[in-house]
C-alpha positions in Angstrom: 50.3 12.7 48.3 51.3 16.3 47.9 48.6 18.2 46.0 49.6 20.8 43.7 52.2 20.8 41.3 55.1 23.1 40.8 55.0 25.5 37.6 58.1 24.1 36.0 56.6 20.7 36.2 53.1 21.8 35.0 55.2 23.6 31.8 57.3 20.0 31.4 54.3 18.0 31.3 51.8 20.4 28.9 55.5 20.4 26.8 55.2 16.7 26.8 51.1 17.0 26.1 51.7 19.8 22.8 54.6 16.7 21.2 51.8 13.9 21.8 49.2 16.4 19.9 51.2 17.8 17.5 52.3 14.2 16.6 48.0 13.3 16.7 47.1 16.6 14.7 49.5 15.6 11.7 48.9 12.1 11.7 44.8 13.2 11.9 45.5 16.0 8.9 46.8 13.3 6.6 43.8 11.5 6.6 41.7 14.8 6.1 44.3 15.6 3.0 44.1 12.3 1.2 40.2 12.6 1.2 40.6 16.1 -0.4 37.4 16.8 1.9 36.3 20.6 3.1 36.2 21.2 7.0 32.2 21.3 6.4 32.3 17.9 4.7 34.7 16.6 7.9 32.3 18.0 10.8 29.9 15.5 8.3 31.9 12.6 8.9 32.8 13.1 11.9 29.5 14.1 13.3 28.0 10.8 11.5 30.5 8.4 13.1 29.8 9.9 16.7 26.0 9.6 16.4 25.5 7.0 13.8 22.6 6.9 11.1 20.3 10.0 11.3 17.4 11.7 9.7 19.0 14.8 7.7 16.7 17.1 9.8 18.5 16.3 13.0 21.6 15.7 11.4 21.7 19.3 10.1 20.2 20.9 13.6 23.1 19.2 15.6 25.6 20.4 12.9 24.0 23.7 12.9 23.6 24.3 9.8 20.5 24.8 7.3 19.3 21.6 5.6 20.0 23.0 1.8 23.5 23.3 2.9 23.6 19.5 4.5 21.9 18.4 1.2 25.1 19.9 -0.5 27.5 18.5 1.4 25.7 15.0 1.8 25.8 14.7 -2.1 29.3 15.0 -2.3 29.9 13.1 0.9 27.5 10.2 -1.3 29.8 10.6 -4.5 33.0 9.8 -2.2 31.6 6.7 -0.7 31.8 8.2 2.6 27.8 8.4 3.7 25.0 6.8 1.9 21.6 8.3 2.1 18.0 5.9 2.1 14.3 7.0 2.7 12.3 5.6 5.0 9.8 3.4 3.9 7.2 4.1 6.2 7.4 8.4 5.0 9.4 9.0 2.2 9.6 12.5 3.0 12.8 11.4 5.4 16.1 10.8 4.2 18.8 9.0 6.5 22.2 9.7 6.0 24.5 6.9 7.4 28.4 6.7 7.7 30.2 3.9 5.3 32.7 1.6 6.9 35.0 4.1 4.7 33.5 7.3 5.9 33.4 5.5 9.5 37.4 5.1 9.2 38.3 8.5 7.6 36.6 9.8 11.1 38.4 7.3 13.3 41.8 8.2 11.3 41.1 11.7 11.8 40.0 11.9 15.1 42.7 9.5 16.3 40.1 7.3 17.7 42.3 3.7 16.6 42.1 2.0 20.2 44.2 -0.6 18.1 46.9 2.6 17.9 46.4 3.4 21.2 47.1 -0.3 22.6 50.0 -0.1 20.6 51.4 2.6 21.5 50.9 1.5 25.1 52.5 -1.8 25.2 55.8 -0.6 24.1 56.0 1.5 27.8 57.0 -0.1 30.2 55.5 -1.4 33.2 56.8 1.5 35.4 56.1 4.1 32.5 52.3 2.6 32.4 51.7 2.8 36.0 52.8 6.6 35.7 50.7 7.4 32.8 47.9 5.5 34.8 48.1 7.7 37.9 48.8 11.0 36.2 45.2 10.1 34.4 43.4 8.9 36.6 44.7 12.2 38.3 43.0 14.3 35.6 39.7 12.2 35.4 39.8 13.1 39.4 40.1 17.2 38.6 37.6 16.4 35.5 34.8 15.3 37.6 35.2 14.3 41.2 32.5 11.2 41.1 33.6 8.4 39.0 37.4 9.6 39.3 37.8 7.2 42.8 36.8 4.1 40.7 39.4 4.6 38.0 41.8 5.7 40.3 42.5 1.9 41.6 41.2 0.4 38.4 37.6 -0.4 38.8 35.4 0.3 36.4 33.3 3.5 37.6 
């Protein structure tokens, strides 16, 4: 296995790489653009689907932002059908805000994050294509982090 790879094969590849996302940014930006949602309310949605439900407090500490401005974007995020908000029962004073299935899927179409997609997309390689894509990433999983890379280099779970 020869290690390094030459620079005209590094700049065919990341050509390659900038299609595939340029192709996964549009397809993600549609989603955004149908919602009519701000980049704030996104980050929201997003943030929601990647943690699930969570008190507002630490909602608003991971986003980074104060909770007055969360509350804002949360009621809009409620009017849309994208989040809904309950209070616990045991202290009212906290408020969790939870993703809908819709605001769940607005995430997923925006993020790209449709394993159904994916699989798709996959199955129309073909075998030899496959086994390429499988080496070249198991090849970046190895750079990524040394460990686990081993295991999904001949297919076993790490």
């Amino acid at each position: 296995m020869s290690r390094g790879a030459s620079s005209a094969e590094v700049s065919a590849v990341l050509a390659q790489v900038e299609i595939l996302r340029d192709h996964h940014w549009q397809q993600g930006c549609d989603a955004w653009l149908e919602h009519d949602l701000s980049l704030a309310q996104l980050r929201v949605v997003i943030a929601l689907q990647q943690l699930g439900a969570q008190p507002m407090s630490r909602l608003a500490e991971s986003l980074g932002i104060g909770l007055p401005s969360l509350s804002t974007l949360a009621d809009r995020l409620e009017v849309r059908g994208l989040i809904v908000r309950t209070r616990d029962g045991a202290d009212r004073r906290v408020v969790t805000v939870t993703p809908t299935e819709a605001g769940v899927r607005l995430a997923a179409d925006v993020t790209g994050m449709h394993r159904d997609r994916a699989r798709g997309l996959l199955e129309q390689l073909t075998r030899e294509e496959l086994g390429g894509l499988r080496l070249g990433l198991g090849g970046l999983a190895r750079v990524l982090d040394p460990a686990p890379s081993a295991a999904l280099a001949v297919g076993r779970p790490a």
